[in-house]
C-alpha positions, 0 to 999 in steps of 0.5 A: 179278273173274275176266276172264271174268265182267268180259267176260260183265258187259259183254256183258250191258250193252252187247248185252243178250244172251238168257239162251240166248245169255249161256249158250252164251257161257258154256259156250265161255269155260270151255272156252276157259279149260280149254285155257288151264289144260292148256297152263299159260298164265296169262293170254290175252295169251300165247295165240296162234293156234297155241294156238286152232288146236290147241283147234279140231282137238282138239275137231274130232278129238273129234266136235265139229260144226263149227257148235259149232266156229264158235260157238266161234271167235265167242266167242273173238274177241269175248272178245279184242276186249274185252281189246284195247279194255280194254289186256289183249292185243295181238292177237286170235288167234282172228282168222285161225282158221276151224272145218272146214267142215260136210259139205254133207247131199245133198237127198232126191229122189223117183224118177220112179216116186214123182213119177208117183205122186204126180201121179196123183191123181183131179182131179175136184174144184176142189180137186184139180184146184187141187193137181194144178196147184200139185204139177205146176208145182213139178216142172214148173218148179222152183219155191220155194215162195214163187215158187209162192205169190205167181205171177200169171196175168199171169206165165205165158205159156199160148201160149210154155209159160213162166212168170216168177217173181222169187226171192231177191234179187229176181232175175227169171228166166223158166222153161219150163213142161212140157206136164202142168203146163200143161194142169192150169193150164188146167184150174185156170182154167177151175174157179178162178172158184168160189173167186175173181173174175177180179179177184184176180190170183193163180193160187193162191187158197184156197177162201175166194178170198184167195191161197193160203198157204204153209202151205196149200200144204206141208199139201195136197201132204203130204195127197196123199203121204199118199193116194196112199200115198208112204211118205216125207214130200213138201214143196214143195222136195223137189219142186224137188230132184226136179226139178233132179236129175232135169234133170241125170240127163237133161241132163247140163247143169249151167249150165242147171239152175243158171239154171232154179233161179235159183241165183246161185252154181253150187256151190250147184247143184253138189250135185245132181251128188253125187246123180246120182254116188250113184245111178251109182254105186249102179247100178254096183255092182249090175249090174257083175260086178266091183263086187259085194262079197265076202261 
């Protein structure tokens, strides 16, 4: 029985793989053994990392995306923990092998112009005034949508302008938030008790009076774009995204958006630098006599 199949045979008993999993095991285990093929290698315990370095760059300079690039790497170095642990190679050359890193895709933001828009909604029902508070602290503040969601009254500070959410990890941290968001939280808590009593601690109810749903809160902001006629589609985090960059652009103060954020590492929060670059950059070309392309 072919090496392959025997390693497939074993996955199949031992980890009880899906049938979409056992495929693309499959699909990256003939590739592998193509390679094998082209470079007259006749069994894997010849192949070494040099030979997996060279398949992983010939695949990238073919237009091979890093995560298929990376799903295949995990197949090849599960395949040669089989043949160790069964006597047929000394070494795992896949082990020390890493795919090209994927190019981090740059968040959509709204401009100022987009996010007044959006805000500017006429709060003269319970409902839209709920909307006008959650759409205005989630650009006030930053917030996940999660953070939102499950907020308290007894987490927001009316008299300091702050708030305190617990975000991933359950990491604590206390965020400002702007004069706007604050008056349409007051004015939310003063129309709340049609929905909910005052003892339902959540600032955010439904209008059957239980804690809002993330999923209420994703479809109500996608209904006001729709309304005050945004032609893109708006979700909550593109709101954060609007925000943090929006405080950099400002700001120029790249810790302090990462602690607003709650990002515990700050190349994550590094992306919106990119951002802020993209639109200089944008601008310059513009404006600048000398940057404007030739015809």
């Amino acid at each position: 029985m072919p090496l392959r199949k025997r390693f497939l045979e074993y996955l199949d008993h031992e980890r009880g793989l899906s049938p979409r999993t056992r495929s693309a095991y499959q699909r990256d285990l003939a590739l592998f053994e193509e390679e094998l093929t082209r470079l007259e290698i006749p069994h894997p315990r010849k192949v070494n990392e040099h030979h997996v370095r060279g398949l992983i760059a010939r695949l990238h300079r073919q237009g091979l995306g890093s995560q298929s690039l990376q799903r295949l790497l995990s197949a090849i170095r599960s395949y040669f923990r089989w043949l160790m642990k069964e006597g047929l190679a000394e070494q795992n050359p896949a082990k020390s092998v890493k795919a090209p890193r994927a190019k981090k895709k740059l968040p959509n933001t709204l401009d100022t112009d987009a996010v007044t828009q959006l805000l500017d909604i006429e709060d003269d029902t319970p409902l839209a005034i709920r909307d006008k508070a959650i759409m205005e602290l989630f650009y006030s503040s930053g917030l996940r949508l999660s953070e939102l969601s499950s907020l308290r009254w007894d987490q927001f500070d009316s008299a300091s302008g702050l708030v305190t959410v617990t975000g991933k990890g359950n990491k604590t941290r206390i965020v400002p938030v702007g004069s706007a968001a604050a008056t349409a939280l007051e004015k939310w808590r003063k129309v709340r008790g049609n929905f909910a009593g005052f003892d339902e601690p959540h600032i955010f109810v439904s209008n059957r009076g239980n804690p809002i749903s993330n999923r209420t809160i994703q479809e109500r902001i996608r209904y006001w774009a729709r309304r005050q006629g945004l032609p893109q589609q708006v979700y909550p985090h593109l709101l954060r995204h609007s925000f943090a960059s929006h405080m950099l652009e400002s700001s120029g103060d790249l810790r302090a958006v990462q602690e607003l954020l709650g990002h515990a590492d700050i190349s994550t929060t590094q992306v919106y630098t990119h951002l802020n670059f993209q639109h200089l950059a944008s601008v310059y070309d513009k404006a600048h006599p000398r940057a404007k392309k030739k015809p």
